[in-house]
N, C-alpha and C positions, 0 to 999 in steps of 0.2 A: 363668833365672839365679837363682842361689840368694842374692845379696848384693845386687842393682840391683832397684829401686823398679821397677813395673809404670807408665812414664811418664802411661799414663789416670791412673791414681790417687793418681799422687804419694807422697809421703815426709815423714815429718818434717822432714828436711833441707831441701826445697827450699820447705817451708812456715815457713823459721825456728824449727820448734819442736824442733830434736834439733842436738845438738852433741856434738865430740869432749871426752874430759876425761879426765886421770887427776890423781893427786896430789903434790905437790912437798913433800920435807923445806926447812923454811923456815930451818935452819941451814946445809945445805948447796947451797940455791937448786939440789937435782937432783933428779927424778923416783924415785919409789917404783919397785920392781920390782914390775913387772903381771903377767909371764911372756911378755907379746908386748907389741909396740910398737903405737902405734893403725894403722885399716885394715888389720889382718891377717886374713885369712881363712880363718883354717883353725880347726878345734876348739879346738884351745887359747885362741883367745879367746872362744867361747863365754861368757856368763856363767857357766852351770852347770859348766862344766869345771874338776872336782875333781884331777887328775892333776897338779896342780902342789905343789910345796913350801908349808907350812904358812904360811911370812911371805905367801907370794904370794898366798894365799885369804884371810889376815887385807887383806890391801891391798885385796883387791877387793872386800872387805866393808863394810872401812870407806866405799870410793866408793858403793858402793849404796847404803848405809842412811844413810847422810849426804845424799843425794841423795831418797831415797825419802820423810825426813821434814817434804823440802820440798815435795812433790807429784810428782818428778820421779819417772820408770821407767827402767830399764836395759831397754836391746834385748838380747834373748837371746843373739844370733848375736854379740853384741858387747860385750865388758865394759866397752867407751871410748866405745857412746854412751848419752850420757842424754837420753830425750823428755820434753819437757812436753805431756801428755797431752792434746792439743785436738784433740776429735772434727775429722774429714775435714769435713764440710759446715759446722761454724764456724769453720774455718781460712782454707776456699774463700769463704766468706761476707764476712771482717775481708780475704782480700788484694781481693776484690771492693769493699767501699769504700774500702779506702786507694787503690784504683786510681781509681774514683769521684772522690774528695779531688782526689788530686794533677789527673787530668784538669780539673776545674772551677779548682782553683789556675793552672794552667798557663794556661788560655783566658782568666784575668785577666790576666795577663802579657801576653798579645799584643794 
């Protein structure tokens, strides 16, 4: 599958660390034009895909580099999500003790 996470090894997503985003003009409270809507899967949302109108690659750049200069990364396959870059085994590690956490919280409760 070329868009679904290999379930062994998880995702961004399911590890909290990637999310959808695009941008909103804050005068007209309406979304920028991206050239596709989020979860679209086809080339056109690609990051690198150039094939779109000039406003549209200014929009998507401004969401990268706005995004990029906070630590975050754009997924290739998709211009709408942004990862916050936490290696796989310190991701697995943090939901490992909050799991930890909340278990020992919980057995004080009962």
């Amino acid at each position: 599958m070329r868009y679904a996470a290999d379930p062994s090894k998880g995702s961004g997503r399911n590890r909290a660390a990637a999310v959808d985003l695009t941008l909103i003009d804050l005068k007209t409270k309406k979304e920028l034009p991206m050239g596709t809507g989020l979860d679209n899967f086809t080339d056109d949302a690609h990051a690198d895909f150039s094939e779109l109108p000039d406003s549209i690659l200014v929009n998507r750049n401004l969401l990268s580099s706005m995004m990029e200069k906070f630590g975050f990364k754009q997924l290739s396959t998709e211009w709408c999500i942004i990862i916050f870059p936490i290696h796989h085994h310190l991701s697995c590690l943090i939901f490992h003790l909050l799991n930890k956490k909340m278990n020992k919280k919980n057995s004080k409760k009962n």
